[in-house]
Backbone as CSV, one residue per row, in Angstrom:
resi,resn,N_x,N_y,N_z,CA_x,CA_y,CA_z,C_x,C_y,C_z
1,UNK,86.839,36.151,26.081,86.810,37.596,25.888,85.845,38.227,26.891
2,UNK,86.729,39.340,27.662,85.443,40.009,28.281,84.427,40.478,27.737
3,UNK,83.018,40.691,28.680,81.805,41.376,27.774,82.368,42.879,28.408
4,UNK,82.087,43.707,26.823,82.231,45.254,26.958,81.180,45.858,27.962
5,UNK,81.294,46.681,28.707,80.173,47.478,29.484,79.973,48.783,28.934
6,UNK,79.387,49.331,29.425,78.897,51.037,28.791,80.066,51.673,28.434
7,UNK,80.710,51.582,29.795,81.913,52.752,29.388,82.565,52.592,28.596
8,UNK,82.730,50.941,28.235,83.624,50.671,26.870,82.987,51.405,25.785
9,UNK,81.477,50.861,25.264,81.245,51.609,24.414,81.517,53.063,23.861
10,UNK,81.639,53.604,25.132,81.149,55.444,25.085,83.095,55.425,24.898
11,UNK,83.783,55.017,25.548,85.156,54.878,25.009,85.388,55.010,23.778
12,UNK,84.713,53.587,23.292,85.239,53.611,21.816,84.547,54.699,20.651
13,UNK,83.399,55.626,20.983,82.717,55.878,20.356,84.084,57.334,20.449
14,UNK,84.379,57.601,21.977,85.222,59.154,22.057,86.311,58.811,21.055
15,UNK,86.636,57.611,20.985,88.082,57.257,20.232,87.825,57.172,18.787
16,UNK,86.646,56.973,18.261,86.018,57.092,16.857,86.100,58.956,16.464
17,UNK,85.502,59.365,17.363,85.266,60.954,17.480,86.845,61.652,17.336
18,UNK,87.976,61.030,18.052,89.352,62.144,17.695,90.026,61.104,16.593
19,UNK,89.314,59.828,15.690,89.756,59.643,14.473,89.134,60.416,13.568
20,UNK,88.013,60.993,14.145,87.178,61.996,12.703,87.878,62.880,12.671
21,UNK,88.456,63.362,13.887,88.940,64.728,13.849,90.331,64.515,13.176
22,UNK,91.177,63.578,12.912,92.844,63.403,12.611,92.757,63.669,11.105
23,UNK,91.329,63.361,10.086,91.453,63.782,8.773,91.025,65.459,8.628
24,UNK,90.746,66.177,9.288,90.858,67.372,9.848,92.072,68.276,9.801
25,UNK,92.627,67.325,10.786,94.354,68.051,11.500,94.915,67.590,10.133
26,UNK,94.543,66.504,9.294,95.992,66.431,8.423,95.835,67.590,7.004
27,UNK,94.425,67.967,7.291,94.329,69.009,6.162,94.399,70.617,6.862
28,UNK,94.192,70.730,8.222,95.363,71.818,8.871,96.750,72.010,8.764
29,UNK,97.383,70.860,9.028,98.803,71.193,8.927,99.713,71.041,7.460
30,UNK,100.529,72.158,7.416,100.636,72.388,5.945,101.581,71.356,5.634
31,UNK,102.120,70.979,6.450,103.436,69.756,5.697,102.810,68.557,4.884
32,UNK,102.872,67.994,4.309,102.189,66.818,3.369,102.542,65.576,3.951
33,UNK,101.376,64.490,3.594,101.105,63.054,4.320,102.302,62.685,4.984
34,UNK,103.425,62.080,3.552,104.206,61.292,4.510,105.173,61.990,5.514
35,UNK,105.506,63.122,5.347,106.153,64.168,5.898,105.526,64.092,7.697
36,UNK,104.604,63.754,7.708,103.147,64.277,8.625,103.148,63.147,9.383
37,UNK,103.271,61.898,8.536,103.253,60.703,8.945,104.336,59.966,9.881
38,UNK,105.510,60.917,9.456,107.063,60.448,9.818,107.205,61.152,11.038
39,UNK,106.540,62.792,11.661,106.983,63.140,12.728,105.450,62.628,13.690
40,UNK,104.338,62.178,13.070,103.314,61.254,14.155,103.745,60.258,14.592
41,UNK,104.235,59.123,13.608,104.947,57.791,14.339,106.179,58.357,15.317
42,UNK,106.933,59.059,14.811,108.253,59.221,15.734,107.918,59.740,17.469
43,UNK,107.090,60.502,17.186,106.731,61.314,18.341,106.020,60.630,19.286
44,UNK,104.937,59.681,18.539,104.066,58.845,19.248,104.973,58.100,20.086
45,UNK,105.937,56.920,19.394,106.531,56.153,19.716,107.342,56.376,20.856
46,UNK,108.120,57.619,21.152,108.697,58.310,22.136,107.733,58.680,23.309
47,UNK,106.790,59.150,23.074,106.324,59.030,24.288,105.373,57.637,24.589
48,UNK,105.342,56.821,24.107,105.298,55.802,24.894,106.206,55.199,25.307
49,UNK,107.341,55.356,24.668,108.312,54.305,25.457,108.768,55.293,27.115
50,UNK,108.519,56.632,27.141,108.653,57.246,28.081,107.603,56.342,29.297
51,UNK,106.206,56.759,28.694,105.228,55.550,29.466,105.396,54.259,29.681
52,UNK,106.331,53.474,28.944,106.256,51.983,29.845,107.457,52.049,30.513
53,UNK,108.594,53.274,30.282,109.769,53.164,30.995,109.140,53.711,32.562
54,UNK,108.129,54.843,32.817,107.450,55.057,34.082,107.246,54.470,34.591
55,UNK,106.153,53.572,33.825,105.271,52.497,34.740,106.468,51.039,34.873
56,UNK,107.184,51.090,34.576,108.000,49.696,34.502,107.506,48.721,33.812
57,UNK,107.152,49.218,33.084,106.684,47.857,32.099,107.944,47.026,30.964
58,UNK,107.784,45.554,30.861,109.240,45.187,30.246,108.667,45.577,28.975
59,UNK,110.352,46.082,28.290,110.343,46.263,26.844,110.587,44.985,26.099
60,UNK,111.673,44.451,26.608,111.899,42.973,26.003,110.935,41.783,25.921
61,UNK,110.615,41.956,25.134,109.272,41.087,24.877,109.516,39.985,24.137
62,UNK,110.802,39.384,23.396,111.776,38.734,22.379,111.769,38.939,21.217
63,UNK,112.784,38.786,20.573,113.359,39.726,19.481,112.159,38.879,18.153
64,UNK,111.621,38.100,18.308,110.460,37.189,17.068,109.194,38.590,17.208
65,UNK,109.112,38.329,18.388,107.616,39.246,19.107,107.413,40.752,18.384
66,UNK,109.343,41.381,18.723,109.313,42.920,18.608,109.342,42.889,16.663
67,UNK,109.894,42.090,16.007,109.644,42.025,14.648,108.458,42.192,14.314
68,UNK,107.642,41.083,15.055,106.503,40.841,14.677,105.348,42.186,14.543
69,UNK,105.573,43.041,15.861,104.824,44.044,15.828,105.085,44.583,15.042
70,UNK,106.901,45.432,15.128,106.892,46.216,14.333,106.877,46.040,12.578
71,UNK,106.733,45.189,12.321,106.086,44.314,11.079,104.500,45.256,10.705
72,UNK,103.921,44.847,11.995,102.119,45.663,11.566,102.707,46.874,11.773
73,UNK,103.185,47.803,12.013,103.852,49.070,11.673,103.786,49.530,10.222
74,UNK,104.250,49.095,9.721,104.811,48.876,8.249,103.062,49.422,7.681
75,UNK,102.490,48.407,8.333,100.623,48.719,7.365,100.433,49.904,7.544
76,UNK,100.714,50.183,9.136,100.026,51.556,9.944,100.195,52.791,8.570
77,UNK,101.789,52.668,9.197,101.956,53.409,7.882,101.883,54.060,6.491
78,UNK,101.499,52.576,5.686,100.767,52.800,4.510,99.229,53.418,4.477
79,UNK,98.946,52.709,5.579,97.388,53.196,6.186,97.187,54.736,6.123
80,UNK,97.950,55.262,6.741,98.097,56.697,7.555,98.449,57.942,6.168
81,UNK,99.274,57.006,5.742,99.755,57.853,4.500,98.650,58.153,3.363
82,UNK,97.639,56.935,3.016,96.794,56.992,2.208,95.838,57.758,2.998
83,UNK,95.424,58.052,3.894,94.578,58.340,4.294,94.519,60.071,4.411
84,UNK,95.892,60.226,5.056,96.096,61.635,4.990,96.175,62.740,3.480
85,UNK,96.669,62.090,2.858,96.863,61.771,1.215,95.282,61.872,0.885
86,UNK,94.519,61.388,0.948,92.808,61.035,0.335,92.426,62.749,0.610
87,UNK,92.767,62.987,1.912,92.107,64.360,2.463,92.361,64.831,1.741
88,UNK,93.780,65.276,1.314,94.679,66.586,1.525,94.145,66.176,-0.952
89,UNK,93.666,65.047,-1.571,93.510,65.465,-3.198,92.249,65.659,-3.455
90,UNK,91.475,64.917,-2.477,89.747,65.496,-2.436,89.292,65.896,-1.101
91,UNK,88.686,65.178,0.290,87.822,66.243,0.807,88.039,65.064,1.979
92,UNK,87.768,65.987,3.426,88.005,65.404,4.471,86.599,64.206,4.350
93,UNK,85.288,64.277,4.047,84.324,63.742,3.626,84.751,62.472,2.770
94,UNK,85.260,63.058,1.499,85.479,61.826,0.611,86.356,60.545,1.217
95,UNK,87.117,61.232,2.265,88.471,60.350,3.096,87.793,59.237,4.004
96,UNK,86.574,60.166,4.535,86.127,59.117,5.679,84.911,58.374,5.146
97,UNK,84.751,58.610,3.816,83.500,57.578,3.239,84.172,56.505,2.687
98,UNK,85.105,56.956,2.158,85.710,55.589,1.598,86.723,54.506,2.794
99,UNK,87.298,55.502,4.171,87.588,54.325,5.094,86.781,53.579,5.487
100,UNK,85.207,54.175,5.504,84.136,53.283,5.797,84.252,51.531,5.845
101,UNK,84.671,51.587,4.479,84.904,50.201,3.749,85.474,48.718,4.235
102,UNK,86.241,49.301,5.824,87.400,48.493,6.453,85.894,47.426,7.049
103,UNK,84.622,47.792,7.090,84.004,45.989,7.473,83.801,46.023,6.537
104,UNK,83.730,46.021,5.030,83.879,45.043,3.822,84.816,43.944,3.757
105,UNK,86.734,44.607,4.363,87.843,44.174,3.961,87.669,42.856,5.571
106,UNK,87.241,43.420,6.527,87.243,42.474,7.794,86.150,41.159,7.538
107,UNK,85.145,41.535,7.356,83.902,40.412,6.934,84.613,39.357,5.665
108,UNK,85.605,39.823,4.783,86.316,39.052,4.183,87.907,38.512,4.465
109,UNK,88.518,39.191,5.191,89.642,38.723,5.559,90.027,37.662,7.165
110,UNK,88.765,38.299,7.790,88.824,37.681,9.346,88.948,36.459,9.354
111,UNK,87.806,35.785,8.696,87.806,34.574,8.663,89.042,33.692,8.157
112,UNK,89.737,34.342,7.050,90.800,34.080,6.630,91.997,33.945,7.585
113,UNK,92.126,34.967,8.309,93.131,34.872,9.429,93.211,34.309,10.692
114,UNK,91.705,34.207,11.240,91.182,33.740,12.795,90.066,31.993,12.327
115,UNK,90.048,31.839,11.488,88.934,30.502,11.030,88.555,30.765,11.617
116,UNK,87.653,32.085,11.803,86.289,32.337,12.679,85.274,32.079,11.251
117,UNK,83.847,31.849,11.950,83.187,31.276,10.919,82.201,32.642,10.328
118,UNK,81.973,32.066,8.873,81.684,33.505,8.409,80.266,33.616,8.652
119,UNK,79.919,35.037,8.427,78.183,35.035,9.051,77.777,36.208,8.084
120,UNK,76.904,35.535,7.118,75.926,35.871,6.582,75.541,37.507,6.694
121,UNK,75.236,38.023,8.213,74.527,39.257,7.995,75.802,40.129,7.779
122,UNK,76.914,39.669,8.449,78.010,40.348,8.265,78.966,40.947,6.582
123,UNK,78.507,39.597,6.148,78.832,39.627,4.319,77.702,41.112,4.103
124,UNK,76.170,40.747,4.127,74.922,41.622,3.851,75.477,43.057,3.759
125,UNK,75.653,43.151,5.295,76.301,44.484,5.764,77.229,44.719,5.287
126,UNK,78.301,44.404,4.669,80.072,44.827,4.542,79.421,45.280,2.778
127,UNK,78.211,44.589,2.150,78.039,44.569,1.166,76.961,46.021,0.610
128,UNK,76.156,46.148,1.765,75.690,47.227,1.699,76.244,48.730,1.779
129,UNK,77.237,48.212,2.245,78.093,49.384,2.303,79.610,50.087,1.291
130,UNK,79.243,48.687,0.262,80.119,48.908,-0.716,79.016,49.347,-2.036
131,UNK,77.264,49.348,-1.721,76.501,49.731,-2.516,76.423,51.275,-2.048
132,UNK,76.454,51.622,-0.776,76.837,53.624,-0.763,77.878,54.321,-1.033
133,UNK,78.947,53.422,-1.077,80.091,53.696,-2.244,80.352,53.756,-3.451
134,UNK,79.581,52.939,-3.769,79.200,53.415,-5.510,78.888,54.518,-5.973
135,UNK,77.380,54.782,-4.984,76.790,55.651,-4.914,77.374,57.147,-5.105
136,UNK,78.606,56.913,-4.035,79.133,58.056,-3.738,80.307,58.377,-5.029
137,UNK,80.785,57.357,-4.999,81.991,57.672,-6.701,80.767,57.631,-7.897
138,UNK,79.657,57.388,-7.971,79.160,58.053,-9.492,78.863,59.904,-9.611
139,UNK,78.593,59.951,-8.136,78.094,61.123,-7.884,79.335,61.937,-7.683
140,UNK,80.590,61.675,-7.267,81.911,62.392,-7.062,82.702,61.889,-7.877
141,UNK,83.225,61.186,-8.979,83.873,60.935,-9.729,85.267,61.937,-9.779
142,UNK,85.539,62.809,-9.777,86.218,63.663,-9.756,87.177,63.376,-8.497
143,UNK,86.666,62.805,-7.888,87.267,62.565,-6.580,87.703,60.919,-6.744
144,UNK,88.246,60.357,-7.491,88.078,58.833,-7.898,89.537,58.942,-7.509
145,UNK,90.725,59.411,-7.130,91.497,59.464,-6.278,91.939,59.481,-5.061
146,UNK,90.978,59.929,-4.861,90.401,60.267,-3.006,89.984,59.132,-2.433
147,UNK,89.499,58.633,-3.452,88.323,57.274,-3.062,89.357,56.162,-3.432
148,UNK,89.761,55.998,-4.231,91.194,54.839,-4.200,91.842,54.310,-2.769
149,UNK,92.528,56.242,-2.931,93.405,56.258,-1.612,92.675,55.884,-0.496
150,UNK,91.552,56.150,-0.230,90.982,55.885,0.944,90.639,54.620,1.287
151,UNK,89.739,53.529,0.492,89.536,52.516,0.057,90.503,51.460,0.706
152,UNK,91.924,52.339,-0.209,93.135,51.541,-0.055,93.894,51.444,1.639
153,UNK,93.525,52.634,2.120,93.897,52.819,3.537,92.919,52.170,4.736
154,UNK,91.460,51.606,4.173,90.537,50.748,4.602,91.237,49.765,5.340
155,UNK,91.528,49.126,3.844,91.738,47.671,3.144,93.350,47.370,4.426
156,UNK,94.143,48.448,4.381,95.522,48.315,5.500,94.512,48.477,6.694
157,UNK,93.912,49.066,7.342,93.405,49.349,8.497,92.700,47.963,9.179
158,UNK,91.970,47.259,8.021,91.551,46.068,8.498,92.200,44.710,8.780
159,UNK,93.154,44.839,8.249,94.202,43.949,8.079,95.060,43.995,9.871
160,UNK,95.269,45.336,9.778,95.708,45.304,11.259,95.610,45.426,12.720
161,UNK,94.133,45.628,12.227,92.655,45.782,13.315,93.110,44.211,13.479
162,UNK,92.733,43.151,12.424,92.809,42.074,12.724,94.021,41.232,13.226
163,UNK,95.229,41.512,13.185,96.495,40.488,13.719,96.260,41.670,15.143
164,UNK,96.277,42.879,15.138,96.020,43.448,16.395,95.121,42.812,17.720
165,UNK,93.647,42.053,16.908,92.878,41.571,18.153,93.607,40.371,18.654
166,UNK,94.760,39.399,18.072,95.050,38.376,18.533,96.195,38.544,18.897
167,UNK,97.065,39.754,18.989,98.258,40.199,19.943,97.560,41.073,21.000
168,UNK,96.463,41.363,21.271,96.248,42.129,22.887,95.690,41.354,23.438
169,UNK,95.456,39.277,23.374,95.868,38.391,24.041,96.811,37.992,24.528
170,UNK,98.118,38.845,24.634,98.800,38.189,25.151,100.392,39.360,25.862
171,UNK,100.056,40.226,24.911,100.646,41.685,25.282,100.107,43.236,25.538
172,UNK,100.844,43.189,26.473,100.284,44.869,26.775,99.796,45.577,25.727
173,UNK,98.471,46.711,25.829,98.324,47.630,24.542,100.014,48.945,24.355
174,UNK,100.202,49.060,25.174,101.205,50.310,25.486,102.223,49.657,24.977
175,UNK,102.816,48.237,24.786,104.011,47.965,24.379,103.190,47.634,22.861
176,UNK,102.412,46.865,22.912,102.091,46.855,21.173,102.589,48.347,20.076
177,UNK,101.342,48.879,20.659,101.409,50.384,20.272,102.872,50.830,20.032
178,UNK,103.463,51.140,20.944,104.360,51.390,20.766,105.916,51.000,20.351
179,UNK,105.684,49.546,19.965,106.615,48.900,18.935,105.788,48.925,17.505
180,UNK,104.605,49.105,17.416,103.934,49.369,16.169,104.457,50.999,15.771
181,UNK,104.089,51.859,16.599,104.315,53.044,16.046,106.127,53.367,15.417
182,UNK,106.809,52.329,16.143,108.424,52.554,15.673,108.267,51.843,14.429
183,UNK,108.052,50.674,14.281,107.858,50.125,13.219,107.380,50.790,11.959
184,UNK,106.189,51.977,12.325,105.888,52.876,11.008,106.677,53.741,10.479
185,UNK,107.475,54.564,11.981,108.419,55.682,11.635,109.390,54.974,10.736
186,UNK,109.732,53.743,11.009,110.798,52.928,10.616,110.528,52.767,8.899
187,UNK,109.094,52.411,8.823,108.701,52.073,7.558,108.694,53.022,6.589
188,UNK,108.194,54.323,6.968,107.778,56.298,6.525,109.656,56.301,6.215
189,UNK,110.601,55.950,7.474,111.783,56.468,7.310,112.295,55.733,5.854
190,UNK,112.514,54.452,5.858,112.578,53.928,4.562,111.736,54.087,3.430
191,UNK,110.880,54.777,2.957,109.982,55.117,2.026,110.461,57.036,1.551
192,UNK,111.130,57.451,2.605,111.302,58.974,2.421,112.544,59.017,1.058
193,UNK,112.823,58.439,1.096,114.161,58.279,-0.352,113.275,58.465,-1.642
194,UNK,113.000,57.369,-1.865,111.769,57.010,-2.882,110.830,58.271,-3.231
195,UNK,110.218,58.284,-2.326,108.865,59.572,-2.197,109.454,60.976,-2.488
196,UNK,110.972,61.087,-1.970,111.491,62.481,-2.250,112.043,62.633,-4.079
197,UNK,112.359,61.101,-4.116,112.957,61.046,-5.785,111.574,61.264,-6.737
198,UNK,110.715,60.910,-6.468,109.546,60.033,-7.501,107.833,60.718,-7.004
199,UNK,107.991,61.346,-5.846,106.663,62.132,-5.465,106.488,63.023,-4.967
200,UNK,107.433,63.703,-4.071,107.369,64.814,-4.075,107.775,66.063,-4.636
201,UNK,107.192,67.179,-3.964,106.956,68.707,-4.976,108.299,68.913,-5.147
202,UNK,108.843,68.980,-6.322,110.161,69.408,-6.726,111.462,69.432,-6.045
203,UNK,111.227,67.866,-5.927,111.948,66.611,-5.328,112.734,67.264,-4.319
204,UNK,111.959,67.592,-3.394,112.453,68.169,-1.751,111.347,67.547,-0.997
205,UNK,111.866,67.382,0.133,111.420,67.058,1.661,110.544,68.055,2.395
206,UNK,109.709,68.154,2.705,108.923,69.350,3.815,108.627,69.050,5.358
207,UNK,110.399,68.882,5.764,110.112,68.676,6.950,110.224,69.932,7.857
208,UNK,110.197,70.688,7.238,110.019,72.191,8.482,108.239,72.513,8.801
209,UNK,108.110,73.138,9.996,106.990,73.044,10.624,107.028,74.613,11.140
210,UNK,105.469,75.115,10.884,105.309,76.479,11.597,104.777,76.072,13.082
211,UNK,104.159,77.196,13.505,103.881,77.489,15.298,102.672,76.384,15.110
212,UNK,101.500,77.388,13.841,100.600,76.527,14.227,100.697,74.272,13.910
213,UNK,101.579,74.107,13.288,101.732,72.774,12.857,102.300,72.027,14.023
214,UNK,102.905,72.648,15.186,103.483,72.352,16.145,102.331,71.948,16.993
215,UNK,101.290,73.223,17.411,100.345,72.684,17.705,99.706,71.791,17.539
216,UNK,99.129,71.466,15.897,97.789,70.711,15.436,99.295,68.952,15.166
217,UNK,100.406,69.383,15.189,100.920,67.689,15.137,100.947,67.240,16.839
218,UNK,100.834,68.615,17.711,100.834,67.806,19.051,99.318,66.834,19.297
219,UNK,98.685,68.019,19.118,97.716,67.188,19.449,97.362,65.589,18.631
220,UNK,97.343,65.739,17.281,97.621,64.245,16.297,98.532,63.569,17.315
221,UNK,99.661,64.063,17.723,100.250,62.888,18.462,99.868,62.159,19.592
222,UNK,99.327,63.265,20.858,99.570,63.015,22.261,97.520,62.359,22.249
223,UNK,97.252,63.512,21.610,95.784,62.801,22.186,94.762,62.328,20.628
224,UNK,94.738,62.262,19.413,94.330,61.507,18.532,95.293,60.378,18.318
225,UNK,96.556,59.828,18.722,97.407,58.638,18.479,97.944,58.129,20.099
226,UNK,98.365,59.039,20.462,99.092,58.122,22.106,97.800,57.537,22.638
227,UNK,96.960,58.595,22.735,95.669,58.081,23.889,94.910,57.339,22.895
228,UNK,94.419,57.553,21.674,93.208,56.607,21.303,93.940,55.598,20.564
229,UNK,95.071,55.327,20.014,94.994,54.212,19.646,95.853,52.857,20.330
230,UNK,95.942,53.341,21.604,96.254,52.335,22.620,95.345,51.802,23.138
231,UNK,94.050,53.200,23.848,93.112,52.546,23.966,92.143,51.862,23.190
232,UNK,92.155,52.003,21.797,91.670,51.130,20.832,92.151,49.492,21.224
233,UNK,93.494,49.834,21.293,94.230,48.766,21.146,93.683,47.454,22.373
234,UNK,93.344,48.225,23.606,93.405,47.661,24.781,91.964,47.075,24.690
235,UNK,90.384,47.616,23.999,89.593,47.911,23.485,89.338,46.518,22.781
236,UNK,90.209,45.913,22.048,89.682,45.029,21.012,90.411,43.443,22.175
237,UNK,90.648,43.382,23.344,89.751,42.574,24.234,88.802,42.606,24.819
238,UNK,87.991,43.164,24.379,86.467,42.860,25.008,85.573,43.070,23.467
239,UNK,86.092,43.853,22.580,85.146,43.740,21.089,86.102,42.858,19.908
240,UNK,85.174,42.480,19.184,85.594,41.433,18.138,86.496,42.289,16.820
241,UNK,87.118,41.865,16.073,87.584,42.806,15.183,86.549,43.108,14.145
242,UNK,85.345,42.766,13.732,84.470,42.959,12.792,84.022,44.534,13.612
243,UNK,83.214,44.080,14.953,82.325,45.039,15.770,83.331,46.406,15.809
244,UNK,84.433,46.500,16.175,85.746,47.751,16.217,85.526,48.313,14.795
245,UNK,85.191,47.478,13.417,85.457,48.066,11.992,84.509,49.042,11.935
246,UNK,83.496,47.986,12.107,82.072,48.221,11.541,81.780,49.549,12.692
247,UNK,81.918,49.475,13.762,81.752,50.636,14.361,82.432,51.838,14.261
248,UNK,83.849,51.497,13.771,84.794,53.227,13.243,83.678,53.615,12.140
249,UNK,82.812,52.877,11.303,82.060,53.167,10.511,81.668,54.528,10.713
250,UNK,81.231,54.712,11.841,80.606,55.686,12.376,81.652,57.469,12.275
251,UNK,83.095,56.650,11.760,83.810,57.656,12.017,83.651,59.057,10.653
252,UNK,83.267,58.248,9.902,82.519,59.316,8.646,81.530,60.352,9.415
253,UNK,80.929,59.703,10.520,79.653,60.612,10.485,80.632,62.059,11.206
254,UNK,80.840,61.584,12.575,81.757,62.456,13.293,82.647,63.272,12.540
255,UNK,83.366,63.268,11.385,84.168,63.840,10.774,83.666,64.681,9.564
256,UNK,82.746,64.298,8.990,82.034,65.011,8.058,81.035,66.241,8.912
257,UNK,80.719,66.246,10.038,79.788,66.793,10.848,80.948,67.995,11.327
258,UNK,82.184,67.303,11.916,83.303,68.542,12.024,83.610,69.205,11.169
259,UNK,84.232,68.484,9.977,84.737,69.276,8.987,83.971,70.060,8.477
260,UNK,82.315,69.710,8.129,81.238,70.665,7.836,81.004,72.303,8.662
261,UNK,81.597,71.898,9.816,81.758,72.656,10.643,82.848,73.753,10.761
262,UNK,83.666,73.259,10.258,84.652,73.586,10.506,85.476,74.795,9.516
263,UNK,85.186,73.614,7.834,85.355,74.343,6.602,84.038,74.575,6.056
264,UNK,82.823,74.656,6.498,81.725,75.133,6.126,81.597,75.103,4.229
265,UNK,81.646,75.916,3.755,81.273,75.386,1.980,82.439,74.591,1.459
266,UNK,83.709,74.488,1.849,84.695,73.901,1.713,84.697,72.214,1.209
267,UNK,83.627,71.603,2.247,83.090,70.278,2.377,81.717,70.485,2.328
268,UNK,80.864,70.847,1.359,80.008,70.768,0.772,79.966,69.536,-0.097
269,UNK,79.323,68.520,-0.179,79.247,67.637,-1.369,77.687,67.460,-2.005
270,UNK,77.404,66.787,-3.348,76.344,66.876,-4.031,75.838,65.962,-2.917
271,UNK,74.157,66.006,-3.794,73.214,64.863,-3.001,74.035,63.313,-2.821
272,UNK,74.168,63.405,-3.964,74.702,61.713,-4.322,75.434,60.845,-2.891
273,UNK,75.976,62.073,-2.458,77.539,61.816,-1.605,76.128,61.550,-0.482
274,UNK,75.701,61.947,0.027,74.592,61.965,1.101,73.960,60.779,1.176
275,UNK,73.405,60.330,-0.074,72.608,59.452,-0.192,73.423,58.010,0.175
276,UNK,74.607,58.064,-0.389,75.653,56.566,-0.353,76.176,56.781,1.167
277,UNK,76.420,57.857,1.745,76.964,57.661,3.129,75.735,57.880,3.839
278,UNK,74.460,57.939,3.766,73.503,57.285,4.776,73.036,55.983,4.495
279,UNK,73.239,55.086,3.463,73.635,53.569,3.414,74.451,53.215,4.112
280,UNK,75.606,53.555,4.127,76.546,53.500,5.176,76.184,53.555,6.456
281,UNK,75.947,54.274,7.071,75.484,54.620,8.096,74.443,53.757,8.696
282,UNK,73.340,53.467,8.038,72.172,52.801,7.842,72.996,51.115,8.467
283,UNK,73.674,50.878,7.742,74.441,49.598,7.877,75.511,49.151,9.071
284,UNK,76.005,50.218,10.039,76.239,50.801,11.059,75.288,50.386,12.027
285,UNK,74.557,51.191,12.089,72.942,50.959,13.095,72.054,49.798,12.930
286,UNK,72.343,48.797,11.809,71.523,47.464,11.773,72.584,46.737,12.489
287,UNK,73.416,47.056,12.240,74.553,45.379,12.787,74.386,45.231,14.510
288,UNK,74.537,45.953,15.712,74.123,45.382,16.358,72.683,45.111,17.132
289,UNK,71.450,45.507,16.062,70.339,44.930,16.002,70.667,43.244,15.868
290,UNK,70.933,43.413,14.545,70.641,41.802,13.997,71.574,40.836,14.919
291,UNK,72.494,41.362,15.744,73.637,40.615,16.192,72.793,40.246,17.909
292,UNK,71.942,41.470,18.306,71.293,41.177,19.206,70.097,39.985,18.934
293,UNK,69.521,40.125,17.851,68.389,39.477,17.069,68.763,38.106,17.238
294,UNK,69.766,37.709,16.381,70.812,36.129,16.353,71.164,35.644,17.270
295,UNK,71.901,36.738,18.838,72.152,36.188,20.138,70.687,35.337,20.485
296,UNK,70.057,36.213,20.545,68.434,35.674,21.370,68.305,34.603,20.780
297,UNK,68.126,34.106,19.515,67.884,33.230,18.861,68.231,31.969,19.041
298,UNK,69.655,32.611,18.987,70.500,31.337,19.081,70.044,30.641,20.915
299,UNK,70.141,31.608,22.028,69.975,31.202,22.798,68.678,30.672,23.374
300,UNK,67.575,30.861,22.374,66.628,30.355,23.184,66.381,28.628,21.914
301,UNK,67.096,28.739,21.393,67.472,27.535,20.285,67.960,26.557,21.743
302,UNK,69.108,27.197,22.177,69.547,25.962,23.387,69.151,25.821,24.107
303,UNK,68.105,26.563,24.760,67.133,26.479,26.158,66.087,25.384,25.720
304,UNK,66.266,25.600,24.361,64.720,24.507,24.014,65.123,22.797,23.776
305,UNK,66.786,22.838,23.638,67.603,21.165,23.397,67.280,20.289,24.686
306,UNK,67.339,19.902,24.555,67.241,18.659,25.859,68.413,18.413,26.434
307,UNK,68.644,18.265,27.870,69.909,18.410,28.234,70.400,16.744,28.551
């Protein structure tokens, strides 16, 4: 794996920054989650395949491969839906405290999927951060829906953070991406039956769109999904899938700081909520201390072996 340099960082941090902003746009635009969800994947997906048809990049990648992606599609989806969903029954805040959670679900699932070996500060951390979540549902209870959904859209996010870092060994981010994003429309498209019988508002569809929704879904598409989550994608060869989680961590802060901004008393929350998402946070800013702490360690452990 390459080592990340600055610009990666400051990359991934801009690409953290227009995920704060996407629980934002989904409580701008009036159409509801999966509705929201079905013209982001579609749109995304189209213009990338416009982009690898430019650049010449092959689509045929074999028919096991293109399953395979569009397989993690399927999560995106569920992901996207809960997430937009969390905003739109409690608070752009409550949405991004509880995605927090995705290095809880990675510090426990990674190892499971990669027999990478498990590490201690990483459990600490994934654990401390399920103690400012508590925090935050005793103090918001009311919002114990919000926090489900969100939780639950973690728990998909980490899952595909992780088969994601071991397919951009070996395939383009732009073709991933974009057999992932068909794969969701694909997944949203088969789920719209269901959702129109059994969940939505008086069992109709809301796929019509005003001026401004045209706007706030372009931008969700072209530059919070085409651009950042390719370059995410491209991103998790040079960072580990824990370091990518644990660092969207950060995406609460960015998004609660907008939306505060944005809807001003709207996203107001009690102390409580404050107190559990600067644990969070807190747990954010130790991990690559201690990870620097353990490198040194470890390495001056081997300088001292006998050769």
């Amino acid at each position: 794996m390459e080592a990340p340099r600055f610009k990666d960082f400051f990359e991934l941090h801009f690409i953290i920054l227009l995920w704060g902003f996407t629980a934002i746009l989904g409580k701008l635009i009036s159409i509801p989650a999966v509705e929201l969800v079905f013209y982001r994947t579609l749109f995304t997906a189209l213009a990338l395949a416009v982009l690898i048809k430019y650049r010449k990049q092959p689509f045929n990648i074999g028919r096991a491969e293109i399953i395979k992606i569009a397989s993690v599609g399927f999560l995106i989806a569920g992901h996207w839906i809960l997430f937009f969903a969390s905003a739109r029954v409690s608070s752009v805040s409550i949405c991004l405290a509880g995605l927090s959670t995705a290095s809880l679900w990675t510090s426990i699932l990674e190892p499971i999927f990669t027999n990478k070996k498990i590490k201690p500060h990483e459990v600490a951390l994934a654990v401390l951060i399920m103690v400012g979540l508590y925090i935050i549902f005793r103090f918001e209870f009311d919002h114990a829906l919000g926090i489900f959904m969100a939780v639950a859209s973690a728990f998909l996010a980490s899952c595909f953070t992780i088969i994601n870092s071991g397919l951009t060994k070996r395939l383009p981010a732009t073709t991933i991406t974009c057999y992932e994003m068909a794969g969701a429309w694909l997944a949203t498209t088969l789920f719209l039956p269901f959702y129109q019988l059994w969940l939505s508002e008086n069992g109709e569809l809301q796929l019509g769109v005003n001026t401004s929704d045209v706007l706030w879904i372009g931008i969700l598409t072209i530059v919070c999904t085409f651009y950042a989550y390719t370059a995410a994608v491209r991103l998790m060869q040079k960072f580990s899938a824990y370091t990518m989680n644990l660092t969207v961590n950060l995406e609460p802060v960015y998004g609660i700081l907008l939306a505060f901004f944005i809807f001003k008393e709207g996203e107001r929350m009690s102390a409580g909520f404050y107190y559990g998402a600067a644990i969070i946070l807190f747990s954010v800013f130790l991990h690559p201390i201690l990870e620097a702490l353990i490198n040194r360690r470890q390495r001056k452990l081997k300088s001292a072996l006998p050769n």
